[in-house]
C-alpha positions as CSV (number, residue, x, y, z in Angstrom):
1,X,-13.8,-26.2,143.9
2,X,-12.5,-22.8,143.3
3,X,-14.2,-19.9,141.9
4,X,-12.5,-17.9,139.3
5,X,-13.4,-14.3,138.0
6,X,-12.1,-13.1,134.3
7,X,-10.1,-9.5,134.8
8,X,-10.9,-7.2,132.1
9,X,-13.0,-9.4,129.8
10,X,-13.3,-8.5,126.2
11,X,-15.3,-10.4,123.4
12,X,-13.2,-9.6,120.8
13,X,-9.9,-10.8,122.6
14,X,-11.8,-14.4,123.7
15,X,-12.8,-14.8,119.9
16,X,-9.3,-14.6,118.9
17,X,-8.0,-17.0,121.3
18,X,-9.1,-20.3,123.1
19,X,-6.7,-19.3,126.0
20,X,-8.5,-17.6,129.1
21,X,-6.7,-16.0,131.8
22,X,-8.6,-16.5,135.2
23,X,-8.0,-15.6,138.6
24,X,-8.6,-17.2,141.3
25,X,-10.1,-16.8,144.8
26,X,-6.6,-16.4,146.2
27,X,-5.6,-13.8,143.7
28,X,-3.3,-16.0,141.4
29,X,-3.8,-16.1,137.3
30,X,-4.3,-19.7,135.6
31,X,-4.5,-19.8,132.2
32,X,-7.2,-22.2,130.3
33,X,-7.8,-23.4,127.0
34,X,-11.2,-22.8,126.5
35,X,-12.8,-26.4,124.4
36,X,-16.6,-25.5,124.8
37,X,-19.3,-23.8,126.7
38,X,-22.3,-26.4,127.3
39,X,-26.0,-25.4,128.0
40,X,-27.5,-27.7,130.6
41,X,-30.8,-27.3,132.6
42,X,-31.0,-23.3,131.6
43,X,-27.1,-22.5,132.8
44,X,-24.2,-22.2,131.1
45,X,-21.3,-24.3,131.6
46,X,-17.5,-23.6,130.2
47,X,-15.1,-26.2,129.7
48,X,-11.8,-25.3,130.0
49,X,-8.2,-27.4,130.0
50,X,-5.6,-26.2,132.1
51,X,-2.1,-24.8,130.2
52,X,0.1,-24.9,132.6
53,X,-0.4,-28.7,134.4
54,X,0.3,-31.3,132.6
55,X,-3.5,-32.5,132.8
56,X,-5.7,-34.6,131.1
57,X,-9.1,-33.7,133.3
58,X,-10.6,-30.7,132.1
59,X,-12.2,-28.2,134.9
60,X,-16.0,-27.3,134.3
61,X,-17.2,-24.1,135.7
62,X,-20.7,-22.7,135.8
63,X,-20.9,-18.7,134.0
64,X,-22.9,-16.4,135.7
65,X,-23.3,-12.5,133.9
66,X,-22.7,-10.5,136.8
67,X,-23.8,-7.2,134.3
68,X,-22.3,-4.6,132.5
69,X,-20.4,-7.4,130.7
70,X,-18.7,-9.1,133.2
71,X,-18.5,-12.5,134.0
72,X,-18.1,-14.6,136.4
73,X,-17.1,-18.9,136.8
74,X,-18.1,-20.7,139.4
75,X,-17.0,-24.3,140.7
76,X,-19.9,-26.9,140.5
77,X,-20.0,-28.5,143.6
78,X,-22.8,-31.1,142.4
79,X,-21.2,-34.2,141.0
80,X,-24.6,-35.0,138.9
81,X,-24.3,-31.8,137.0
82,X,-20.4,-32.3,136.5
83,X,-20.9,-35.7,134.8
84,X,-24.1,-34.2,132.9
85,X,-22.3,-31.4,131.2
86,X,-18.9,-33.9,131.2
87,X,-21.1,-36.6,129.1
88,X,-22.8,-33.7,126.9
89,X,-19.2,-32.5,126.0
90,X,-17.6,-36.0,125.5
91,X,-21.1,-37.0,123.0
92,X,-20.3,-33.9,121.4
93,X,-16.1,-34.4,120.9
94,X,-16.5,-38.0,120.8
95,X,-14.0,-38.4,117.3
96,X,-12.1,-35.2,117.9
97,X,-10.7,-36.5,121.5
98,X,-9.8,-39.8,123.2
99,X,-11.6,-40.4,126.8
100,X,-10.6,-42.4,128.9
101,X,-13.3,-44.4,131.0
């Protein structure tokens, strides 16, 4: 799982849109729609869809405030927290999107 840092992150740019540009560990931009950040156990999680791919699986990434308003997402590498905050998320959307079992 990668880990991706937001360049230049401002709040008032991420309230007007649901796309988040993130680079990754190897220095290459991905763009994400961002569908919802999930509280589970006392962390935050973000669940983003990639733009580009043609995708149906969503990517969830742990934040972590690394200060002075920066933030960080990191890949969760535990599959019982993936399918926790997946299962919160899909409760939670459950008549605005279709999921497939």
């Amino acid at each position: 799982m990668k880990d991706y840092v937001e360049p230049n992150a401002n709040e008032e740019e991420e309230e007007e849109s649901s796309i988040i540009t993130l680079t990754d560990e190897d220095g290459s931009e991905v763009d994400f729609e961002f569908l919802d950040l999930i509280e589970y156990e006392g962390n935050e999680y973000v669940v983003l869809l990639p733009v580009e791919e043609d995708s149906d699986e969503v990517v969830i990434l742990q934040l972590e405030e690394t200060g002075d308003d920066e933030e960080s997402y990191i890949g969760v590498d535990d599959e019982e927290v993936l399918t926790a905050v997946f299962e919160i998320f899909k409760e939670k959307y459950k008549d605005d999107f279709n999921f497939a079992d």
